[in-house]
DRENVEXSE-209170 format. One line per 10 residues: number of its first residue (from 1); their letters; for each residue x, y, z of C-alpha. Coordinates in Angstrom, 2 decimals. Each point is the difference from the previous one (the first is absolute). Layout:
BEGIN
NUM = a = X/Y/Z ~ ...
//
This chain:
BEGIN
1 = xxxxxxxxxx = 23.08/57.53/20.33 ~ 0.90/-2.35/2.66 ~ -2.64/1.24/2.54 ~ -2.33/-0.32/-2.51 ~ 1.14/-3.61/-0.44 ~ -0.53/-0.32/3.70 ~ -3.35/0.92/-0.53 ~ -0.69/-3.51/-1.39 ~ 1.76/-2.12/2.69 ~ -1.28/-2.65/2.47
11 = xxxxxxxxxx = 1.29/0.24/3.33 ~ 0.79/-3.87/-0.31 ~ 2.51/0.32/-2.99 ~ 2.84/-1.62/0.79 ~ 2.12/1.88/-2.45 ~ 1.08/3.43/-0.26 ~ -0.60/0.43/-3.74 ~ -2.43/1.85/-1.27 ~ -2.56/-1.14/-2.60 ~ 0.54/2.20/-2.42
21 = xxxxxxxxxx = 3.66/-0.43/0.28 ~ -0.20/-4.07/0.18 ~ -2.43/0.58/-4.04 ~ 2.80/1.74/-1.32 ~ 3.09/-2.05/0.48 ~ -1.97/-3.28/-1.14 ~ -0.85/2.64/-3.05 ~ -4.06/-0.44/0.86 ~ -0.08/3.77/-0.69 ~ 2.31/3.15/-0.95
31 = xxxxxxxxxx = 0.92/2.30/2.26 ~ -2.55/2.33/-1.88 ~ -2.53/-2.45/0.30 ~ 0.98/0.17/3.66 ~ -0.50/3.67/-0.05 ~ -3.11/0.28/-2.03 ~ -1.52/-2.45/2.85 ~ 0.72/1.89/2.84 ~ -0.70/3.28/-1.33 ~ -3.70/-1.72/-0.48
41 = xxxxxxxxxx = 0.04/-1.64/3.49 ~ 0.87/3.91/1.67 ~ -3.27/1.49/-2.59 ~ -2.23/-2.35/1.81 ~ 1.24/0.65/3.49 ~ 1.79/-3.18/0.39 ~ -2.95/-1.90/0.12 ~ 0.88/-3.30/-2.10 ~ 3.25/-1.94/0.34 ~ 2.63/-0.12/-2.48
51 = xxxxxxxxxx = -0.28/-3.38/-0.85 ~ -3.85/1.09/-0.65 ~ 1.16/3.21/-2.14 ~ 2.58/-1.64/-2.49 ~ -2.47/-2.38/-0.59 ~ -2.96/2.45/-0.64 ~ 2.15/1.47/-2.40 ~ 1.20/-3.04/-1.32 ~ 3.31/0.64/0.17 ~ 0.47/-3.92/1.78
61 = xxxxxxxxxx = -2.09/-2.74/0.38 ~ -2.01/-1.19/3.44 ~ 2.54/-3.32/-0.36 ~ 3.41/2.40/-0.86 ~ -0.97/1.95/3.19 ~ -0.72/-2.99/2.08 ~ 3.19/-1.84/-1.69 ~ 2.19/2.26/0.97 ~ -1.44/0.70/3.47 ~ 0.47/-3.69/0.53
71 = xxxxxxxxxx = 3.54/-0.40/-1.13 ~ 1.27/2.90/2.35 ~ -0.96/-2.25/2.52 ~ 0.69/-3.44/-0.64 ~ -3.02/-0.96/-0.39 ~ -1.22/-2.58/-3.27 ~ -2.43/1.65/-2.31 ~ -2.90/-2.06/-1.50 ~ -1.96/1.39/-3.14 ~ -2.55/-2.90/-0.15
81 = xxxxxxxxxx = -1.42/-0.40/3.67 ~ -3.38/-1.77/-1.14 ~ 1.97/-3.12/-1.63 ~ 2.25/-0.57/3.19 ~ -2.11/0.39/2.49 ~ -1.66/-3.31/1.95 ~ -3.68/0.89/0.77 ~ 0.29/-2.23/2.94 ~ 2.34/1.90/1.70 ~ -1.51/3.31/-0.05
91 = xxxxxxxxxx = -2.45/-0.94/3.12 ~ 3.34/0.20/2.29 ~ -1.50/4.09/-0.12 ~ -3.17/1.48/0.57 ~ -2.11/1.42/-2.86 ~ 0.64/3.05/2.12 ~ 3.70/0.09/0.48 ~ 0.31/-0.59/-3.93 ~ -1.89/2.30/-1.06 ~ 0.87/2.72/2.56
101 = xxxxxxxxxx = 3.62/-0.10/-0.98 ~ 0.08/-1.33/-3.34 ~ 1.73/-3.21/0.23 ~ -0.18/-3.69/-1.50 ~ 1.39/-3.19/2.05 ~ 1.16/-1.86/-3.11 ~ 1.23/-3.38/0.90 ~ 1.14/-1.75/3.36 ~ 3.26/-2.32/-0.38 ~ 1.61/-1.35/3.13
111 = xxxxxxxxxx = -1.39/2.33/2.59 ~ 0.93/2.92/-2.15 ~ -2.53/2.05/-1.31 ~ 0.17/2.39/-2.93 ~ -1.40/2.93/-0.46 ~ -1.08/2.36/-2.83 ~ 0.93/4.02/1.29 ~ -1.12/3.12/-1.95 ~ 2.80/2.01/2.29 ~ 3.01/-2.11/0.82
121 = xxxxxxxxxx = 0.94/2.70/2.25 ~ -2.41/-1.13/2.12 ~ 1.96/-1.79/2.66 ~ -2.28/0.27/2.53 ~ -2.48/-1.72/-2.12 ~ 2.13/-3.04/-0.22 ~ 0.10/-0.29/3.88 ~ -3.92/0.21/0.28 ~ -0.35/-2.71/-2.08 ~ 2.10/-2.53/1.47
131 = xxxxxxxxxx = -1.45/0.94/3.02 ~ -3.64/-1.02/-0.90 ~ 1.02/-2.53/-2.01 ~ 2.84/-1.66/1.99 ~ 2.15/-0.69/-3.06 ~ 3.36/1.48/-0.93 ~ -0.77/2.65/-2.79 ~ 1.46/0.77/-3.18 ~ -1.24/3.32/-2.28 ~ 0.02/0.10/-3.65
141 = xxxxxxxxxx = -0.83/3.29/-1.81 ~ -3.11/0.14/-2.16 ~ -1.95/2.79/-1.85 ~ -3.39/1.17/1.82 ~ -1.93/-0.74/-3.09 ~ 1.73/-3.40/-0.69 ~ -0.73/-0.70/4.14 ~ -3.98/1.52/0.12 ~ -0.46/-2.26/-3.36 ~ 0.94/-3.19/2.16
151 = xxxxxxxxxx = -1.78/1.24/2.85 ~ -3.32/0.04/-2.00 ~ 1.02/-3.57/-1.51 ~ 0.22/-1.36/3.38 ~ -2.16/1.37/2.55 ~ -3.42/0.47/-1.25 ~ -1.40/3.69/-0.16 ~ -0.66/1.30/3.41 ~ -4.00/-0.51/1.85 ~ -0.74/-2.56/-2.33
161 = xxxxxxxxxx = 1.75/-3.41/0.45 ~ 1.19/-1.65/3.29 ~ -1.63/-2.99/-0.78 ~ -0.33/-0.89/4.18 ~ -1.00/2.87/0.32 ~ -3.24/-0.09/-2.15 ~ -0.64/-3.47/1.17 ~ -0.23/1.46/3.70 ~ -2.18/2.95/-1.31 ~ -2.79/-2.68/-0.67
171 = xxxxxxxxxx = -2.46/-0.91/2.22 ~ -2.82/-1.83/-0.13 ~ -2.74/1.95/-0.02 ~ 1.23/1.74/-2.93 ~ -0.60/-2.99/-2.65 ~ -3.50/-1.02/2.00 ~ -1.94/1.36/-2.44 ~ 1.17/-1.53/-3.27 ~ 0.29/-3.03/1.39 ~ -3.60/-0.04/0.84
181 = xxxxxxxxxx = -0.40/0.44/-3.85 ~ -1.65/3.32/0.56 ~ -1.18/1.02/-3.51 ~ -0.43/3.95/1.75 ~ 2.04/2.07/-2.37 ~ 0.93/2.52/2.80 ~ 1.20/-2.84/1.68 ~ 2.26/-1.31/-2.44 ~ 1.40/3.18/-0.59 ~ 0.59/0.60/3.54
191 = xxxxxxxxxx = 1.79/-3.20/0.84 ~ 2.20/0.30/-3.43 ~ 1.05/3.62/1.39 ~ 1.25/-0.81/3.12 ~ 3.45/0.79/0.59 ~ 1.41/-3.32/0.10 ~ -1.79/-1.43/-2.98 ~ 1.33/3.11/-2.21 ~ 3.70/-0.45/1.17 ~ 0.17/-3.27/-0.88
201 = xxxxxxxxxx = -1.54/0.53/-3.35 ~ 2.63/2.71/-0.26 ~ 3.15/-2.81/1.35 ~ -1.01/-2.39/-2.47 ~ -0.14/1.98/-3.18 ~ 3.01/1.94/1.36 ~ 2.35/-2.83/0.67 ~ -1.21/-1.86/-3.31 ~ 1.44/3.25/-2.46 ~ 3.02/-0.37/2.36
211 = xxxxxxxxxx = 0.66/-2.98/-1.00 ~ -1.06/-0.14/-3.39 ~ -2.50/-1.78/0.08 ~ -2.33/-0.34/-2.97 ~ -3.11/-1.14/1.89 ~ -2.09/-0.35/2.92 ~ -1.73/-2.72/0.95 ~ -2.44/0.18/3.19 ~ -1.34/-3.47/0.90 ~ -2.23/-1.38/2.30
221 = xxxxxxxxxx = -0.23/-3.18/1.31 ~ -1.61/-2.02/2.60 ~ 1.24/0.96/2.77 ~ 2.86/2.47/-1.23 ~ 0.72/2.66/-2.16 ~ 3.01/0.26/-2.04 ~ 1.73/2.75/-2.00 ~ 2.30/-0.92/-2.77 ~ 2.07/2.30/-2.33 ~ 0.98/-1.46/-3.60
231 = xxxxxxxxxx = 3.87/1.00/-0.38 ~ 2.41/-0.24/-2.64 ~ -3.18/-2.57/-1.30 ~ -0.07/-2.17/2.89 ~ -2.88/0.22/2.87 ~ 1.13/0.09/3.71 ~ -1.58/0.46/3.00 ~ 0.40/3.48/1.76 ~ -1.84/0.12/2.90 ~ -3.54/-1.55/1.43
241 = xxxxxxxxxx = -2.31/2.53/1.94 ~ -2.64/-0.79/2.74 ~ -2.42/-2.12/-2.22 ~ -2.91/2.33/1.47 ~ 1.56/3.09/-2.00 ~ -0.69/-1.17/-3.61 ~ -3.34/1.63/-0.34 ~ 1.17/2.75/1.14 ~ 3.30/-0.18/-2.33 ~ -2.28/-0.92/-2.66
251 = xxxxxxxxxx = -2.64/3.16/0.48 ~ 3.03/2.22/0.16 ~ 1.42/-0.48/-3.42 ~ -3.40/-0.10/-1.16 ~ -0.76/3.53/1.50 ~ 3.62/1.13/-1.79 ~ -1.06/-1.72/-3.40 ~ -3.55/1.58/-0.18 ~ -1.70/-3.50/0.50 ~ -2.99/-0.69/1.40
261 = xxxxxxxxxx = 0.93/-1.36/3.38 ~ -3.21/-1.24/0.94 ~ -0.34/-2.51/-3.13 ~ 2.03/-3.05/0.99 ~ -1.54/-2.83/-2.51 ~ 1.61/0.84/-3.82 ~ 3.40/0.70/-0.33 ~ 0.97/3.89/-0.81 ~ 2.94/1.65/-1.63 ~ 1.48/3.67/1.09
271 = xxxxxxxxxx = 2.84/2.24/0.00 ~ 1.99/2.81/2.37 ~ 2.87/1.35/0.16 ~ 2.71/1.63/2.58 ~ 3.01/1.77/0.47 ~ 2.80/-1.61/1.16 ~ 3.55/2.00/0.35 ~ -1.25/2.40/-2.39 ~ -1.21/-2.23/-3.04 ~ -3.43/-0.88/-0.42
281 = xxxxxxxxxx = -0.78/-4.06/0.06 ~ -3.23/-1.29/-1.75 ~ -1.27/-2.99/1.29 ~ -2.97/-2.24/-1.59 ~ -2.61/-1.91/2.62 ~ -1.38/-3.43/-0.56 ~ -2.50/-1.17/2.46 ~ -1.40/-3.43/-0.56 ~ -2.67/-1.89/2.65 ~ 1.77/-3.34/0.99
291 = xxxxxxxxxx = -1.32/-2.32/2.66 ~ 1.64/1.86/3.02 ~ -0.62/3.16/-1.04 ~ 0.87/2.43/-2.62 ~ 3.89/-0.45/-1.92 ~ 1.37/3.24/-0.51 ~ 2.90/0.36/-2.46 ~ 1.79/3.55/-0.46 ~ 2.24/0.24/-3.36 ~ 2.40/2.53/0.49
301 = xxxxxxxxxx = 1.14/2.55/-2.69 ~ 2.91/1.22/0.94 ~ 1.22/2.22/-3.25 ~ 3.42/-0.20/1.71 ~ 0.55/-3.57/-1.35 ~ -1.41/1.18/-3.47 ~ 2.60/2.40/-0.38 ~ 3.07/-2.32/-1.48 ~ 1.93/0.69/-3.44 ~ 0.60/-2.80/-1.92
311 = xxxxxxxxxx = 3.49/-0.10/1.59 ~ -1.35/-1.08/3.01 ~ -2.22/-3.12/-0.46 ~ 2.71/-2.87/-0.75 ~ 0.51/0.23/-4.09 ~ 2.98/-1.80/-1.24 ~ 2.42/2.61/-2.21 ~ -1.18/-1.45/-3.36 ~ -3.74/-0.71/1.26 ~ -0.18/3.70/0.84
321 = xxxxxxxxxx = 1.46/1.62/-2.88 ~ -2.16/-2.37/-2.31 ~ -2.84/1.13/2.29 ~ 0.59/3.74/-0.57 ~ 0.31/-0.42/-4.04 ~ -3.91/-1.65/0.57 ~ -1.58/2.71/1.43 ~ 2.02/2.26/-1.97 ~ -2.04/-0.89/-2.79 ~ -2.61/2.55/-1.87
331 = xxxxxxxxxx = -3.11/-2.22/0.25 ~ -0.67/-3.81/0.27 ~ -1.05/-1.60/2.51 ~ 2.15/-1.12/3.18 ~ -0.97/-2.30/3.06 ~ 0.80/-0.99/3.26 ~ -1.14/-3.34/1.25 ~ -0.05/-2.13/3.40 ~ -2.44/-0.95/2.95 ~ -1.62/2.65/2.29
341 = xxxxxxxxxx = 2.71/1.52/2.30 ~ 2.79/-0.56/-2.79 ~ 1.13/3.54/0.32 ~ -1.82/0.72/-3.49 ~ -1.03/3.85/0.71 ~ 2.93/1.17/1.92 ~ 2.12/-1.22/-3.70 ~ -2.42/1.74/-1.97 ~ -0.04/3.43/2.16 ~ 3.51/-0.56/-0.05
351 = xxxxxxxxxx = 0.01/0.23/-3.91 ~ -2.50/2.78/-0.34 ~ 2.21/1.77/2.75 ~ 3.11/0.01/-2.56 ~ -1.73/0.34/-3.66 ~ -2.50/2.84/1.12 ~ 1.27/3.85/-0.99 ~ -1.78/3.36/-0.54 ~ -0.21/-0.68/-3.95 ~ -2.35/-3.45/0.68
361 = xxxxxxxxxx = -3.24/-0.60/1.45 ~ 0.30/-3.06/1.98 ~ -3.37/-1.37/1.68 ~ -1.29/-3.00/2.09 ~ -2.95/-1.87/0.52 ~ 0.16/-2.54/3.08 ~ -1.38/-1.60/2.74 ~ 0.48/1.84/2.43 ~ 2.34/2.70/-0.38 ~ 2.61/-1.35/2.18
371 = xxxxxxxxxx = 2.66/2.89/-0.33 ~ 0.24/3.27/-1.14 ~ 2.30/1.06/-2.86 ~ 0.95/3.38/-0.65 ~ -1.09/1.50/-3.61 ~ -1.78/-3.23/-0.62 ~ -4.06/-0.19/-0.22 ~ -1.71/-2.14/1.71 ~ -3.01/-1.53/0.58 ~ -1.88/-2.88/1.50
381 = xxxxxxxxxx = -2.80/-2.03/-0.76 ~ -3.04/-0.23/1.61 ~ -2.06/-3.43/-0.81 ~ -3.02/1.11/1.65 ~ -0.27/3.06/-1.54 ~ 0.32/-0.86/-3.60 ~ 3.79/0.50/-0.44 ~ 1.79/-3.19/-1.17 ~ 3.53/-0.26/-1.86 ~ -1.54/-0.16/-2.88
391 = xxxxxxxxxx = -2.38/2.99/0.15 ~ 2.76/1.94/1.74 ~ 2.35/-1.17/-2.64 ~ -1.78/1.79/-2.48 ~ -1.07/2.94/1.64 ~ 4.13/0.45/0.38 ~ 0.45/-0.60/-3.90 ~ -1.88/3.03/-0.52 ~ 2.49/1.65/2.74 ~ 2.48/0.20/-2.84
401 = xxxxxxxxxx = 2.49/-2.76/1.92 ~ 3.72/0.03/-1.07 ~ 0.55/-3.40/2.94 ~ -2.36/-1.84/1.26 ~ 0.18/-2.13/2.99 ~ -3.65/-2.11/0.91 ~ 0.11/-1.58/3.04 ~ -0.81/-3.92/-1.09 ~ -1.41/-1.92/-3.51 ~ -2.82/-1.80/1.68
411 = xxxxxxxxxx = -2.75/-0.80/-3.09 ~ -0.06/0.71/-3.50 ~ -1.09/3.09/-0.36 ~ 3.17/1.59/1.50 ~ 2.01/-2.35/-1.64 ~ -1.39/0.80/-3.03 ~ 0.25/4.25/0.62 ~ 3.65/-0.29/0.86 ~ 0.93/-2.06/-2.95 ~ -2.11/2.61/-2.06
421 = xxxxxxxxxx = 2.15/3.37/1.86 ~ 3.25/-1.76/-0.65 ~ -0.70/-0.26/-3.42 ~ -1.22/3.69/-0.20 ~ 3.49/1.31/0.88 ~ -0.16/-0.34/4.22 ~ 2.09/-1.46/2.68 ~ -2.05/-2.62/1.95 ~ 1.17/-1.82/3.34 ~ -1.95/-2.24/1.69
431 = xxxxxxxxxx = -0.14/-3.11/1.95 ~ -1.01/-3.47/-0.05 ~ -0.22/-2.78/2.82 ~ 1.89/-2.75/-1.87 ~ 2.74/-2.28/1.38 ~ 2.71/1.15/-2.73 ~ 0.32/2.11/-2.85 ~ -0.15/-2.53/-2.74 ~ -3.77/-0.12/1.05 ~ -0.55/2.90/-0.48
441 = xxxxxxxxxx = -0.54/-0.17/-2.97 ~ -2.38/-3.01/-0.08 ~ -1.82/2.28/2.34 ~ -0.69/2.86/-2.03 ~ -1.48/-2.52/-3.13 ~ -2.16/-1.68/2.43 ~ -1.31/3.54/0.92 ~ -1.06/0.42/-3.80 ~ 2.82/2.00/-1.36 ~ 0.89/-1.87/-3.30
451 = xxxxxxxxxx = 3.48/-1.46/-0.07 ~ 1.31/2.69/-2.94 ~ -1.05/2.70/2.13 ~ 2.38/-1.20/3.21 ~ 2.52/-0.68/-1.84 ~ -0.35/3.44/-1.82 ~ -0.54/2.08/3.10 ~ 2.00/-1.88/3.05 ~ 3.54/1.65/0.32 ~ 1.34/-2.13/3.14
461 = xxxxxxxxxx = -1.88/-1.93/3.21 ~ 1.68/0.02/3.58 ~ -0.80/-2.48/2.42 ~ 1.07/0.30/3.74 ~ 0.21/-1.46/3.21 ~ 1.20/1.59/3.17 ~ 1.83/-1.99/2.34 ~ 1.18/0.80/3.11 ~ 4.08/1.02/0.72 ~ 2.27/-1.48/2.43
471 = xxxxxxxxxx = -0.01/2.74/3.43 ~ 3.08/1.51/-0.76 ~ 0.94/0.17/4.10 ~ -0.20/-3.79/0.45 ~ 1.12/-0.85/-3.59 ~ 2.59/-3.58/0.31 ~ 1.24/-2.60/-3.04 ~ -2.37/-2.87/0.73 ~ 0.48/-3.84/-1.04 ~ -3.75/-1.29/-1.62
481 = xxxxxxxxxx = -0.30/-3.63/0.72 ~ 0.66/-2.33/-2.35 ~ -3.98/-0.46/-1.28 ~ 0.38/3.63/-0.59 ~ 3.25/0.32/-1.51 ~ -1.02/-2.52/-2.81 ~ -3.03/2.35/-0.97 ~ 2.40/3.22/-0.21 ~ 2.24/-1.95/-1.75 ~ -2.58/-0.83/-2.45
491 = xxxxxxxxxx = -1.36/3.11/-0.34 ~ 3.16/1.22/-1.17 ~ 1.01/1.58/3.34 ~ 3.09/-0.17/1.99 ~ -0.32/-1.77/3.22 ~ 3.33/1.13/1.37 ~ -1.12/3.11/-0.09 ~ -3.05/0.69/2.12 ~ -1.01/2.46/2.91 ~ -2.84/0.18/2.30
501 = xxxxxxxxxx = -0.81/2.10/3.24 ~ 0.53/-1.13/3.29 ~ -2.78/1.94/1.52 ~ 0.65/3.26/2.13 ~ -2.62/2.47/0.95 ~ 0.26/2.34/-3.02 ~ -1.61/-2.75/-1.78 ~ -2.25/-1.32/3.14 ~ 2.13/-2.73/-0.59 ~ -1.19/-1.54/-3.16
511 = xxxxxxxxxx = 3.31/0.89/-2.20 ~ -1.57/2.04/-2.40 ~ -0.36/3.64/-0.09 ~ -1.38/2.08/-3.03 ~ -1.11/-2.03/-3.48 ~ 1.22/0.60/-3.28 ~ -0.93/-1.27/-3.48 ~ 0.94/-3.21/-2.15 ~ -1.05/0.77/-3.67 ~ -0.22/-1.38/-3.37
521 = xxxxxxxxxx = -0.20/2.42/-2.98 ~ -1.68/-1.13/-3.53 ~ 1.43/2.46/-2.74 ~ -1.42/-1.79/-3.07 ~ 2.06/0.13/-3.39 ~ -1.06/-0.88/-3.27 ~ -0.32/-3.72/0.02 ~ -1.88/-0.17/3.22 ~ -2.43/3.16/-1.29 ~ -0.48/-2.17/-3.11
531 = xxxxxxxxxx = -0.92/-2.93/2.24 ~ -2.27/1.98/2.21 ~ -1.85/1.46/-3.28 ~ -0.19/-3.30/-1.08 ~ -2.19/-1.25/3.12 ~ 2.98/-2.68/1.28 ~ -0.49/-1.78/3.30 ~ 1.13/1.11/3.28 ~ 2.05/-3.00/-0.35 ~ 1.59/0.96/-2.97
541 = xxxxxxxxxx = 0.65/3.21/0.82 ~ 1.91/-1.14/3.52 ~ 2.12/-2.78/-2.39 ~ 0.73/2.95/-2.50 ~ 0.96/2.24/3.03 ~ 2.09/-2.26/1.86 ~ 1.92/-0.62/-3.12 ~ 1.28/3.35/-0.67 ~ 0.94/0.89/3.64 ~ -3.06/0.85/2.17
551 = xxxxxxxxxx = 0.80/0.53/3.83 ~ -2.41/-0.96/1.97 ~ -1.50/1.25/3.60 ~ 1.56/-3.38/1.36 ~ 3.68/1.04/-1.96 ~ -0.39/3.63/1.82 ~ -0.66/-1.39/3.20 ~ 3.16/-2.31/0.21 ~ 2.47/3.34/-1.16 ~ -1.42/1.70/2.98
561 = xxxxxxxxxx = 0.55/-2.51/2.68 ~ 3.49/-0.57/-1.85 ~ 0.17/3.88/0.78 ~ -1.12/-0.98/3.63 ~ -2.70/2.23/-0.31 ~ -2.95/-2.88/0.73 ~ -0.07/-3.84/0.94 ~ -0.72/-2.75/-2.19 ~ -3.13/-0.29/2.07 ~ -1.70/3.14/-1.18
571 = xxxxxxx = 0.81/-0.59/-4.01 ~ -1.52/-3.46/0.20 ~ -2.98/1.50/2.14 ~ -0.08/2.88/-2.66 ~ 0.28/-2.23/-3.00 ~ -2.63/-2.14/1.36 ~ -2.91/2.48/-0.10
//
């Protein structure tokens, strides 16, 4: 047994016991575990190492093998590399070197630099990288799959995206043509397939799903072109290619959207999509002719960010479970308000997400179809062709519905059609662009739907902001000055108790990373239902809510800074809109 233990050694171990042996006194494995592995190591000729094997037959974990490598040695393990690491600090190696061996420079503190291992055996490794690096070196053990992960996070995907490097791949001649305003299509497609032009297509959608970012905006200007990515709901600048390359930037998405590259006077709309680390990314084009040229904007789809439970998007305890008894409910009608970019659909895929099982048919109509949803039918509309909400509203009645979820209430014809399937015995969700939920209501009678029939139909309206969270790396107490203290302190907030982010560069030093929601949740109870039915003002329905308890967005807002999850800034910014 031992020389098959052997088998699976380094010849830079610095101990003398074996890996097997080191799994089973830390209890990892039994002894028949043990066995069972090497007896399938020897079947396949000793062609996979141990730590491969019990994993393979799941006997331990990557991170138990790798744990217990790493304490044999001395060495610290780390299970969550891609949070620790300081993206700055990586460049100390070539792209080469780390992806050669497999290793992650994580941070750099008084000449000492750290370093993420997959084998902390590897002494030899160690001495290699101070040498290149000329800083004393200390290993931490990390899984392969936890290291590759931050690998991918950090170094963009090889023969795309050295930045420089496309830069120096352009020459002149290259963008001649289009800036001739040759109307040639050969010769726009030419120019937008040169090599340069399609890498740095390629960088910028790359490095905006990176980083989250929800859109791209391409802009031209007099003398200079400037790329901006909207993150966390903010716009900041990226980068700003040779001015001479935005025809040729522009043509190329064009050509990958099916537009017509030669027309450059009306503003067109498109769509691709791509695969990035193995999930596909839809994103939606909007060109529009401006003064210096054409303004592309890329909305990205990423279904990644769709796919949240309702644990996950900042519900208080009691707003949450009040939540879940709404769309719990057999039919009525329930919806979700706020401004464009309030975080609206990814709550309502959320919801349809939890409620949807094999015994209901759940459907959608929207605008687009911005995320996929296992067992769930959807479908989109298509304005041009014929297919509005409310024509694809009915076409789904007669899809014998148990849920429905239509994408926005934008006249009175949908209005009135989901107020009619509610009553019929269905479960409608929806959204409106209002400023809070009490309005809501007001909205729906000003769409036509008689007062009687909202208040016999509506089961509970959400509205939402998202605001963005404190970076959780940089996160300090912070002291608001006194003009701001007196407006927390009016607000009903705590001014002793604030945080904010310093800046640091996993938050490109804005101290915010991430958003999460501030909500206020309309269940309505008799009296108010009576009220509603009776036609009462907006007014009157805010008095009668504020007397019997009604938190507002502003109310959420303060409990999560007082949870130091955002700063007073964002809630009032929120509030605000």
């Amino acid at each position: 047994m031992i020389d098959q233990w052997k088998h699976d050694m380094s010849p830079t171990l610095a101990t003398e016991m074996p890996l097997g042996q080191l799994l089973v006194d830390r209890n990892v494995i039994t002894n028949s575990d043990l066995d069972l592995a090497l007896k399938w190591q020897a079947d396949h000729d000793n062609q996979h190492l141990l730590g491969e094997v019990v994993q393979r037959l799941d006997l331990a974990s990557e991170e138990d093998v790798v744990r217990t490598l790493a304490e044999s040695y001395g060495v610290p393990f780390l299970s969550r590399v891609a949070k620790t690491a300081d993206p700055t600090v990586i460049e100390v190696l070539s792209r080469k070197f780390i992806e050669e061996h497999r290793v992650l420079p994580l941070f750099l503190v008084r000449g000492v630099l750290t370093v993420a291992v997959i084998e902390p055996s590897n002494l030899y490794l160690a001495e290699e990288i101070a040498r290149i690096t000329g800083h004393e070196v200390k290993l931490v053990a990390a899984t392969k799959t936890e290291i590759e992960s931050a690998i991918r996070s950090w170094l963009p995907a090889a023969n795309v995206f050295v930045i420089d490097d496309i830069y120096e791949d352009i020459a002149e001649e290259d963008f001649s043509v289009i800036e001739r305003e040759a109307t040639e299509l050969a010769d726009l497609e030419e120019v937008a397939g040169h090599g340069p032009v399609v890498k740095l297509v390629n960088y910028i959608i790359f490095t905006a799903v990176q980083e989250g970012a929800s859109d791209i905006h391409i802009e031209p200007e007099d003398h200079r072109l400037r790329v901006r990515y909207r993150v966390d709901g903010r716009l900041y600048e990226k980068l700003s290619p040779p001015h001479r390359m935005h025809p040729a930037i522009a043509s190329r998405i064009k050509i990958m959207s099916n537009l017509d590259i030669s027309e450059r006077r009306v503003p067109q709309d498109g769509d691709f999509n791509v695969m990035l680390e193995d999930r596909p990314i839809d994103l939606r084009v909007s060109i529009m002719p401006g003064k210096h040229g054409e303004k592309v904007v890329i909305r990205i789809i990423d279904s990644r960010n769709a796919d949240l439970s309702l644990d996950q998007l900042g519900f208080g305890p009691k707003t949450l479970e009040a939540w879940r008894g709404i769309v719990s409910c057999p039919n009525g009608v329930v919806l979700v308000t706020g401004p464009t970019g309030s975080g609206k659909s990814t709550t309502l895929y959320s919801v349809l997400s939890e409620i949807n099982s094999e015994d209901k048919n759940v459907s959608t109509i929207e605008d687009p179809v911005e995320a996929r949803i296992p067992g769930v039918n959807q479908a989109q509309v298509n304005v041009k062709a014929g297919f509005s909400f409310a024509g694809a509203l009915r076409s789904m009645l007669r899809q014998d519905p148990d849920i429905l979820m239509v994408g926005e209430v934008r006249d009175n014809e949908t209005a009135g059609i989901v107020t009619q399937a509610a009553l019929t015995g269905h479960l409608v969700f929806s959204t409106l662009h209002t400023n809070d939920a009490p309005s809501a209501v007001t909205r729906l009678v000003n769409l036509g739907v008689e007062p009687y029939l909202v208040a016999a139909t509506l089961r509970g309206v959400l509205a939402q902001r998202l605001v963005r969270k404190i970076c959780s790396h940089c996160k300090a107490k912070h002291e608001p000055d006194e003009r701001l203290a007196a407006t927390i302190k009016a607000a009903g907030g705590d001014p002793d108790n604030v945080w904010h982010g310093a800046g640091c560069s996993h938050c490109r030093n804005t101290g915010y990373a991430g958003r999460i929601g501030v909500f206020e949740l309309l269940v309505p109870d008799a009296e108010l239902l009576e009220a509603i039915a009776s036609g009462a003002s907006l007014q009157s329905l805010r008095a009668q809510l504020a007397d019997g308890g009604f938190a507002t967005l502003r109310e959420d807002g303060w409990e999560k800074v007082a949870a130091g999850l955002t700063t007073p800034d964002e809630v009032l910014y929120a509030a605000s809109q």
